[in-house]
C-alpha atoms as a printed R data frame, in Angstrom:
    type eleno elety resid chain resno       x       y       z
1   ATOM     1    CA   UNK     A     1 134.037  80.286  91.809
2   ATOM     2    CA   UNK     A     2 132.464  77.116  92.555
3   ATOM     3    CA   UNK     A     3 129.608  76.934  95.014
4   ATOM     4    CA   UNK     A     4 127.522  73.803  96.257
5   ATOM     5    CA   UNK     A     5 123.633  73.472  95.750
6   ATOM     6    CA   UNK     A     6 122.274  75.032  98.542
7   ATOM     7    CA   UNK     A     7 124.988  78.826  98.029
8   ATOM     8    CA   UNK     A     8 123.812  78.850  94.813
9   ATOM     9    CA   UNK     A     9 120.609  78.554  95.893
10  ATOM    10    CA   UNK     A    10 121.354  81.240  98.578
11  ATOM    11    CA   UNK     A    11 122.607  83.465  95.840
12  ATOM    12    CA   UNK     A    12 119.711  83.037  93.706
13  ATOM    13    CA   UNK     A    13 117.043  84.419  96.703
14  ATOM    14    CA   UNK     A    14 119.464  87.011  97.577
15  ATOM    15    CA   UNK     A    15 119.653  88.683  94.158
16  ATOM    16    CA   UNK     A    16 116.416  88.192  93.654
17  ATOM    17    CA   UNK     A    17 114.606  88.589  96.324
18  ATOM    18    CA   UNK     A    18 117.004  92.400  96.947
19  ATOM    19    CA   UNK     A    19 116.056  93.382  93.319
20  ATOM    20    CA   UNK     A    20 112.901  92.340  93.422
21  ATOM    21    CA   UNK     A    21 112.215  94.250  96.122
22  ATOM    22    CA   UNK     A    22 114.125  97.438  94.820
23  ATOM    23    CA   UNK     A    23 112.137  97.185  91.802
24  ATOM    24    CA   UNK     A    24 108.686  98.334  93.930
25  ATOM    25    CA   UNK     A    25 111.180 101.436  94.693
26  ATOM    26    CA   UNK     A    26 112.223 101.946  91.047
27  ATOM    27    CA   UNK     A    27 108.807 101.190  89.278
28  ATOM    28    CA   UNK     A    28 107.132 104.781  90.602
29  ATOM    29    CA   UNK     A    29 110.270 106.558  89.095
30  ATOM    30    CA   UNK     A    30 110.437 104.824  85.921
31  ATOM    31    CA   UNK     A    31 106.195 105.473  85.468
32  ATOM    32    CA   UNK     A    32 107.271 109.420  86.180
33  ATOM    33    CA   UNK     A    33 110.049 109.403  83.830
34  ATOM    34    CA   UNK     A    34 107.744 107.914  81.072
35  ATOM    35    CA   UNK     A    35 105.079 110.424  82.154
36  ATOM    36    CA   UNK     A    36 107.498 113.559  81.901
37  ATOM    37    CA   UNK     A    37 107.200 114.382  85.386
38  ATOM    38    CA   UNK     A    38 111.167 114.832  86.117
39  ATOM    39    CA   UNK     A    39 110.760 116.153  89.711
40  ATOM    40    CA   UNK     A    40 113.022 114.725  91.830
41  ATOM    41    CA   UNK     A    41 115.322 115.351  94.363
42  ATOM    42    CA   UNK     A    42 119.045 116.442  93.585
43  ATOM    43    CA   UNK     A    43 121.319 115.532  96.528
44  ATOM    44    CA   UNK     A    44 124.279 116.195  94.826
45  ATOM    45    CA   UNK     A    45 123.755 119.056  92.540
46  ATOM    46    CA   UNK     A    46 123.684 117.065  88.886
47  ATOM    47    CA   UNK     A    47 120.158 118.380  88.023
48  ATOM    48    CA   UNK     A    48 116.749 116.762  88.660
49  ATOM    49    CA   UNK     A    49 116.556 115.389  85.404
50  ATOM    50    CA   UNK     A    50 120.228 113.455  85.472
51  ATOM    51    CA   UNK     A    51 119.364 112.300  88.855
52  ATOM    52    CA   UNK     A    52 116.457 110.770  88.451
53  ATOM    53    CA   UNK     A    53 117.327 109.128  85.178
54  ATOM    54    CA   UNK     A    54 119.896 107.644  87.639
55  ATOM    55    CA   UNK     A    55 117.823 106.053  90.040
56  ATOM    56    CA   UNK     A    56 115.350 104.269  87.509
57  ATOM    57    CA   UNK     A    57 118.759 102.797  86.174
58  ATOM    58    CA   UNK     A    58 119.815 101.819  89.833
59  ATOM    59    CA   UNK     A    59 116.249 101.233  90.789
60  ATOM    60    CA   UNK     A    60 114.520  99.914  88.147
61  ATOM    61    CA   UNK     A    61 116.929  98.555  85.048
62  ATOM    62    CA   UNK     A    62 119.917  97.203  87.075
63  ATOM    63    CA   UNK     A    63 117.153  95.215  89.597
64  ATOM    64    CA   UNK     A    64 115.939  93.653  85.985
65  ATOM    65    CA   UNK     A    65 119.552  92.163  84.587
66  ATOM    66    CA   UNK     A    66 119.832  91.347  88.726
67  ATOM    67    CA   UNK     A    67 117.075  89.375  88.874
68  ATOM    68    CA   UNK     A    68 118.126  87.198  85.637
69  ATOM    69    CA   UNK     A    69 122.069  87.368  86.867
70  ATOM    70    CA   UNK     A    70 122.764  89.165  83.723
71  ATOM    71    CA   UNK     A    71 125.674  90.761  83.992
72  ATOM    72    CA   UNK     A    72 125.475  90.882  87.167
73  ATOM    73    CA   UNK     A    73 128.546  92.288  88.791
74  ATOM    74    CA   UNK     A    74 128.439  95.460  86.613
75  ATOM    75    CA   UNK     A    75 124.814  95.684  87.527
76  ATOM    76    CA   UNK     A    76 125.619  96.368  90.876
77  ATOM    77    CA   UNK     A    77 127.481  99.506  90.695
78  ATOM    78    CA   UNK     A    78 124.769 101.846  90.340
79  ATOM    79    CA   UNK     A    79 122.285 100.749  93.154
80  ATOM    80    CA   UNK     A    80 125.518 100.287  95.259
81  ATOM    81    CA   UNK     A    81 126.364 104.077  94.623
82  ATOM    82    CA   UNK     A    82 122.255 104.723  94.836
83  ATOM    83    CA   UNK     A    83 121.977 103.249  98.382
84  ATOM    84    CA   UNK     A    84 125.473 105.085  99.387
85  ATOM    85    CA   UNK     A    85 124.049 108.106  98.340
86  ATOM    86    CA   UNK     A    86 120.585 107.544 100.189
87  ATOM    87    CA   UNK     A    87 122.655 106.593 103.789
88  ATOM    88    CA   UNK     A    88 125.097 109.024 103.849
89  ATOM    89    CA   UNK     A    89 123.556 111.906 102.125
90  ATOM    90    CA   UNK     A    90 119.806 111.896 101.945
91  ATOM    91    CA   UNK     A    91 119.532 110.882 105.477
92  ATOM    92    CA   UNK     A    92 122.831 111.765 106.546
93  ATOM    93    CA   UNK     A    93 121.106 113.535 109.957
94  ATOM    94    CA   UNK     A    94 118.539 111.307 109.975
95  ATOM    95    CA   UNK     A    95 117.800 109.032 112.590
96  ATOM    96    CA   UNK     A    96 118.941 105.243 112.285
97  ATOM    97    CA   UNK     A    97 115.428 103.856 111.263
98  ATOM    98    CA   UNK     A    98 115.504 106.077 108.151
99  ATOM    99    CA   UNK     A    99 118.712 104.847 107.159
100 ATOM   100    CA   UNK     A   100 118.429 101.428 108.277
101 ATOM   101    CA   UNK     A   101 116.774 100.698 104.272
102 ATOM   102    CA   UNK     A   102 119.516 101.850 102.530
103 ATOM   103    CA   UNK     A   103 121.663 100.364 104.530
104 ATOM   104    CA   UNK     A   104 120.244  96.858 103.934
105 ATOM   105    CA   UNK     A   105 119.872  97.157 100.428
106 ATOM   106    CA   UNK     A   106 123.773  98.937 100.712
107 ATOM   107    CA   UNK     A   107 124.932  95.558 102.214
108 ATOM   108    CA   UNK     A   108 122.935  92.888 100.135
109 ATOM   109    CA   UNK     A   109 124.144  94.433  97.060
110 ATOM   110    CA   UNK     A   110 127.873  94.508  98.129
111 ATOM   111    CA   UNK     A   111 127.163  90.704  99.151
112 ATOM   112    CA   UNK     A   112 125.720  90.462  95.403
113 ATOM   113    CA   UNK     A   113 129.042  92.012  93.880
114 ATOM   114    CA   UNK     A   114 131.336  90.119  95.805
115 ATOM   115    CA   UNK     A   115 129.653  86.574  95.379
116 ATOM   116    CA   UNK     A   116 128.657  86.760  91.798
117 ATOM   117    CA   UNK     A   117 125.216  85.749  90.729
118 ATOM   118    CA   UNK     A   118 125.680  82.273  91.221
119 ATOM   119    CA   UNK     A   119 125.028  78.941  88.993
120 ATOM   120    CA   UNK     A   120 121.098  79.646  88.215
121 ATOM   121    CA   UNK     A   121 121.866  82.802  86.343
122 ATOM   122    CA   UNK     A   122 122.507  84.210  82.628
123 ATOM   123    CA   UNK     A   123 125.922  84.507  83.929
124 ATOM   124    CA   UNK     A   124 126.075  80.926  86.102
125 ATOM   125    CA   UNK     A   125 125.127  79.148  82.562
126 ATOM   126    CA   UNK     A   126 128.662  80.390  81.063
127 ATOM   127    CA   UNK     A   127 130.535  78.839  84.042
């Protein structure tokens, strides 16, 4: 897809201005999982372990290749499914506010997918 300056430039701040703010989510879970502290919360039943092991990927790794628009539609999946998982199951009874995070992360990472990471990337240089 071809974009002009300024969408490219529009992509660039929203990937990484949404991972780089993900990554202050993902940066506490990542220092636990180095630590050995695998506590975590298991919203649907694959272990505390497995789960968080999932979010520093969705959280913490995926944000990285993000930021650089490496591989960047793949890298979407998992905070995709992450914020999913946070709207509709964490705070499924939850009132609006505490969903209203997930939700915006939800939609700027869809936006992310669907776009492409745009001409100032690791992917925009093969274009």
């Amino acid at each position: 897809m071809s974009f002009t300056f300024s969408q490219n430039a529009a992509l660039a701040l929203l990937r990484i201005g949404f991972s780089g703010l993900m990554l202050t989510h993902g940066t506490d879970k990542f220092l636990n999982l180095l630590k050995g502290n695998f506590q975590f919360a298991d919203p649907v039943g694959l272990g505390e372990t497995p789960t968080l092991v999932l979010a520093v990927l969705a959280e913490f790794v995926c944000p990285l290749f993000l930021i650089a628009g490496y591989k960047t539609r793949w890298a979407t999946v998992l905070p995709i499914l992450t914020m999913l998982t946070a709207a509709c199951v964490v705070h499924l009874h939850d009132p609006m506010a505490n969903k209203e995070h997930p939700l915006l992360y939800l939609i700027g990472f869809v936006v992310i997918a669907v776009f492409g990471a745009g001409k100032y990337s690791v992917d925009g240089r093969k274009e």
